[in-house]
Every structure is written in structure tokens, then in C-alpha cells.
MARSE-142679 format. One record per atom (N, C-alpha, C, O): residue number from 1; atom name; x, y negated, z. Coordinates in steps of 0.02 Angstrom, whole numbers, padded with zeros to 5 digits. Each point is the difference from the previous one (the first is absolute). Layout:
(node NUM,CA,(X,Y,Z)),
...
# end
This chain:
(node 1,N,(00041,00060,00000)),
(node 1,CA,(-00041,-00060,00000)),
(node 1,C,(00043,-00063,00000)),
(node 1,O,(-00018,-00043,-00040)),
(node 2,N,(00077,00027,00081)),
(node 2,CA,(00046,-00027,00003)),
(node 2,C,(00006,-00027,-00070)),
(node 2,O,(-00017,-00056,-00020)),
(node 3,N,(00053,00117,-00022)),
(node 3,CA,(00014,-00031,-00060)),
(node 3,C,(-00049,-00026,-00050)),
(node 3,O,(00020,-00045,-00038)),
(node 4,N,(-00066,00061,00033)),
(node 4,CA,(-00045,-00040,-00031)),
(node 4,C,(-00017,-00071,00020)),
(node 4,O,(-00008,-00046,-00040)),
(node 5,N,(00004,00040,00124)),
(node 5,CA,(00002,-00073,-00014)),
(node 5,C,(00059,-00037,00000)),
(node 5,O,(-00006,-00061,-00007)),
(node 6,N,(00069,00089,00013)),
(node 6,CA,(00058,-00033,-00022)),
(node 6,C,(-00016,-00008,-00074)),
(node 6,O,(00017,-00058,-00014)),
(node 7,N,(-00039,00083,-00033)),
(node 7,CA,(-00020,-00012,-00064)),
(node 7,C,(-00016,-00060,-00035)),
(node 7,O,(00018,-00029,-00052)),
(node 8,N,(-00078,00018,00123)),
(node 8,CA,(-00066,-00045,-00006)),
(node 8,C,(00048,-00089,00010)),
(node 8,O,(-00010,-00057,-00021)),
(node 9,N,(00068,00095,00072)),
(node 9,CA,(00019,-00058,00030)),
(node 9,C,(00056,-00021,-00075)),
(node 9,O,(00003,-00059,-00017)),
(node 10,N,(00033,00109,-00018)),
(node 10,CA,(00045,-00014,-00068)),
(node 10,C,(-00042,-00042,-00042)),
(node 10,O,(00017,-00050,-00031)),
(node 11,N,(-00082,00080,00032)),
(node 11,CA,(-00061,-00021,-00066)),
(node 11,C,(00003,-00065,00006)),
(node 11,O,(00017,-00033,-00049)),
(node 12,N,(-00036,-00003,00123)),
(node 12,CA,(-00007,-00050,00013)),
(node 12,C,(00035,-00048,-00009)),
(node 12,O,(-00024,-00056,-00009)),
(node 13,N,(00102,00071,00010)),
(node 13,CA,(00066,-00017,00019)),
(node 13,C,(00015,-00018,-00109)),
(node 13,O,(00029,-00051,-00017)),
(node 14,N,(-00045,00085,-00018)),
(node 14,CA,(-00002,00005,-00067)),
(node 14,C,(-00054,-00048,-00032)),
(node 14,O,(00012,-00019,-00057)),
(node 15,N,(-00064,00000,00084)),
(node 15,CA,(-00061,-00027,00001)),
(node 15,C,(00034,-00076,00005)),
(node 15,O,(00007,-00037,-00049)),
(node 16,N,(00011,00021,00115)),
(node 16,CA,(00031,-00066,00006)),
(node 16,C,(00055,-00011,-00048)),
(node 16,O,(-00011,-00047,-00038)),
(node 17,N,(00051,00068,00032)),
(node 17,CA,(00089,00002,-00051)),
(node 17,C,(-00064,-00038,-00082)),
(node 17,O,(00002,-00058,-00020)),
(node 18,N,(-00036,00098,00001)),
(node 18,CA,(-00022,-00003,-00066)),
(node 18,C,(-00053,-00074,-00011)),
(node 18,O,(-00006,-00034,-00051)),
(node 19,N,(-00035,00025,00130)),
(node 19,CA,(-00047,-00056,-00021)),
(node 19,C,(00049,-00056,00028)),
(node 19,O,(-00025,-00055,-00005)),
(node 20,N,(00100,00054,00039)),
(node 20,CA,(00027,-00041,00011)),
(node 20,C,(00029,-00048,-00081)),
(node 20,O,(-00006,-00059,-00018)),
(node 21,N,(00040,00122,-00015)),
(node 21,CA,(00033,00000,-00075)),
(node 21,C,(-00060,-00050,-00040)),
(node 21,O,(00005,-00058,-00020)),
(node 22,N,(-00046,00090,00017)),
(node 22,CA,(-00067,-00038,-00058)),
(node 22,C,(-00005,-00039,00030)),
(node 22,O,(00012,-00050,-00035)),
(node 23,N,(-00029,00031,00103)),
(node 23,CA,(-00030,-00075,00034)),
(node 23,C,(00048,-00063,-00026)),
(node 23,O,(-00019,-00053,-00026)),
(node 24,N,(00095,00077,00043)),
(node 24,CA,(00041,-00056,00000)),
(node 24,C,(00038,00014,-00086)),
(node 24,O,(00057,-00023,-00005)),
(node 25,N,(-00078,00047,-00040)),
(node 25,CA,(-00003,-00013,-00071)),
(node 25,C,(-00047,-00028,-00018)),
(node 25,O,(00010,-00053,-00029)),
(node 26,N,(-00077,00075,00037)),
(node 26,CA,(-00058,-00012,-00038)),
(node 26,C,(-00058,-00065,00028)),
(node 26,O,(-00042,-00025,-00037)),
(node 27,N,(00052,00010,00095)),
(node 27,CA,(-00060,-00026,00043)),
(node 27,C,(00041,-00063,00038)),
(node 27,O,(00052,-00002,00032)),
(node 28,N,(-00103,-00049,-00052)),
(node 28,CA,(-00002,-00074,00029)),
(node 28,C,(-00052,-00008,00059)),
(node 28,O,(-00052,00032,00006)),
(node 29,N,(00077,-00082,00041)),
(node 29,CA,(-00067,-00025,00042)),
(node 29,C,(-00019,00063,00057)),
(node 29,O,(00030,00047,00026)),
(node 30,N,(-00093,-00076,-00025)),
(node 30,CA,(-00051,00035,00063)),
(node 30,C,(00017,00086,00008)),
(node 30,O,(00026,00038,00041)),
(node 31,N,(-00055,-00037,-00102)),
(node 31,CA,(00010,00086,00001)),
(node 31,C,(00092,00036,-00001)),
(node 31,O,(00017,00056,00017)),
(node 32,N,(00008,-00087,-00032)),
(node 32,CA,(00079,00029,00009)),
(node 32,C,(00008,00008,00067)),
(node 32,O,(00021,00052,00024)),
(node 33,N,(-00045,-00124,00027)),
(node 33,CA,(00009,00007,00048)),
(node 33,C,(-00045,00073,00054)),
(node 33,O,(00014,00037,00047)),
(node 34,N,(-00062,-00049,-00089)),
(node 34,CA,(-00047,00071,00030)),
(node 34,C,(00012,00052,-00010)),
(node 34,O,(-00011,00042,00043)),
(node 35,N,(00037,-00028,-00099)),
(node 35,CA,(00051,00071,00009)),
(node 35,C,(00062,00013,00026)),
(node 35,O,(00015,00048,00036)),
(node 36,N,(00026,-00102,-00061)),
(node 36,CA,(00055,00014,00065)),
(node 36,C,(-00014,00008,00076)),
(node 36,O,(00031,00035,00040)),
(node 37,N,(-00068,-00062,-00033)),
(node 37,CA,(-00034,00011,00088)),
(node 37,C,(00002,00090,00000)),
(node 37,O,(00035,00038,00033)),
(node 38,N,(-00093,-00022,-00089)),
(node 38,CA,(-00023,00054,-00007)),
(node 38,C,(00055,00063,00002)),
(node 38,O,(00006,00051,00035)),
(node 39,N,(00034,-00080,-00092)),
(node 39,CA,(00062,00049,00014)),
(node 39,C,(00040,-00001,00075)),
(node 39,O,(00025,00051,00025)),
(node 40,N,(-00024,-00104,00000)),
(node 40,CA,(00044,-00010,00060)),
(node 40,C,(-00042,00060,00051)),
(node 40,O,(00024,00055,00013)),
(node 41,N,(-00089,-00080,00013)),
(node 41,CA,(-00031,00064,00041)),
(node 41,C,(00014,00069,-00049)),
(node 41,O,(00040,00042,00021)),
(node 42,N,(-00069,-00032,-00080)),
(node 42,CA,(00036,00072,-00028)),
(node 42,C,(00060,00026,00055)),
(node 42,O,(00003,00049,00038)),
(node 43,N,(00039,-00101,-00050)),
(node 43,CA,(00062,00030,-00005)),
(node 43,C,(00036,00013,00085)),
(node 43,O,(00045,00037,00020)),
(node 44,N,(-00090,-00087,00018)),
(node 44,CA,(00002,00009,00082)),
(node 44,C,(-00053,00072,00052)),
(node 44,O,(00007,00032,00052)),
(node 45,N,(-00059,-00038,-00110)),
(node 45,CA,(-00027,00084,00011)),
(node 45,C,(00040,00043,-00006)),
(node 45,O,(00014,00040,00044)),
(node 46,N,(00012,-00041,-00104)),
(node 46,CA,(00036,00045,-00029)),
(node 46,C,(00065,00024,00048)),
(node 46,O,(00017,00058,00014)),
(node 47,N,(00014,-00123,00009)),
(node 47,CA,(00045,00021,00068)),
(node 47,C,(-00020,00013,00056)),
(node 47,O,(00031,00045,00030)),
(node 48,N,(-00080,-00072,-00001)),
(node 48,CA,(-00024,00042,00045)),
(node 48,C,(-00015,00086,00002)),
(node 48,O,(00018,00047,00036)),
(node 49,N,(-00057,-00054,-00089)),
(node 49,CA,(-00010,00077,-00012)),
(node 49,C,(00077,00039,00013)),
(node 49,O,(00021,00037,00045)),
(node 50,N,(00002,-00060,-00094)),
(node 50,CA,(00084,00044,00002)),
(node 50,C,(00045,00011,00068)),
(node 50,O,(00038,00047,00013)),
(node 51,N,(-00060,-00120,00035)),
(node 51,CA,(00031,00005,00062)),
(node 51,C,(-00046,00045,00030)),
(node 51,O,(00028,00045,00032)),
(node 52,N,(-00074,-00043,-00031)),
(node 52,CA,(-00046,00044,00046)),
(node 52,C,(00026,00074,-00007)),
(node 52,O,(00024,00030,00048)),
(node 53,N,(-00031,-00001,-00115)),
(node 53,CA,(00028,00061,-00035)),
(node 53,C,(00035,00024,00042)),
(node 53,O,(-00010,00044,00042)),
(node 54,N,(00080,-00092,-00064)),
(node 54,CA,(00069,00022,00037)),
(node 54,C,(00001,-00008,00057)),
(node 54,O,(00043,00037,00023)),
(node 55,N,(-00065,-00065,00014)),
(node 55,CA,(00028,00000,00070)),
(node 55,C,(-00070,00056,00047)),
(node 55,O,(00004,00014,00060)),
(node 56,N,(-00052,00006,-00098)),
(node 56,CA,(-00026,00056,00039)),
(node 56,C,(00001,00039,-00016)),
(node 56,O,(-00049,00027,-00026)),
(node 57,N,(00111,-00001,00032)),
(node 57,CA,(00056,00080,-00008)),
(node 57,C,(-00027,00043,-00026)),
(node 57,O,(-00058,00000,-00022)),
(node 58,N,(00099,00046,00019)),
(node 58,CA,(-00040,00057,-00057)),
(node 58,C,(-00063,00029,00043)),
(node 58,O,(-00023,-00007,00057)),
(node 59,N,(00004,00052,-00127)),
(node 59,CA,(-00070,00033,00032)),
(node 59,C,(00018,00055,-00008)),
(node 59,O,(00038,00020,-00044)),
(node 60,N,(-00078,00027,00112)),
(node 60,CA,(-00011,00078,00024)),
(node 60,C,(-00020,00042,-00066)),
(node 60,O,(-00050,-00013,-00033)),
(node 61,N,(00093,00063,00018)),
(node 61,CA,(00017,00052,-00054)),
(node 61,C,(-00080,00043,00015)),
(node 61,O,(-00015,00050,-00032)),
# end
């Protein structure tokens, strides 16, 4: 289960990287700013998740 949501947490982590790229090529104004926000939480879930992961040790075989 672990690894799947480490997955969720990469997906997310891939999610931000890509709407960061297009925002700051493609997008002026209001909405640039609304997705970069957007990506920024992406990408702070995304570490959380990962810290959570790792630091609650492995799981029972």
C-alpha cells in the first residue's frame, strides 16, 4: 500500500514540474499566478506524503 501512495506522491510531484514549465512559458497575469500557487501545494503534498512514507518504517511481512 505504501508504494502506491509513494506513486501518488511522484504523480503529484510530476504534476507540479510540468504545470510549472507551461505556466512560466505560456501564461500571463491572474491565472499564471493561480497555477503556480497550484503547483506549489502539488508539490508540498507531494512532500509531505513522501516524508510521511519514509519516516513510518517499514511494514510487517
Amino acid at each position: 500500500m505504501k508504494m502506491w501512495i509513494s506513486f501518488f506522491a511522484m504523480g503529484l510531484m510530476f504534476v507540479s514540474v510540468i504545470v510549472t514549465i507551461v505556466t512560466k512559458e505560456k501564461l500571463r497575469g491572474f491565472i499564471r499566478y493561480l497555477l503556480l500557487s497550484f503547483s506549489f501545494i502539488c508539490l508540498m503534498v507531494a512532500g509531505i506524503i513522501i516524508f510521511l512514507v519514509v519516516f513510518s518504517g517499514p511494514v510487517p511481512d
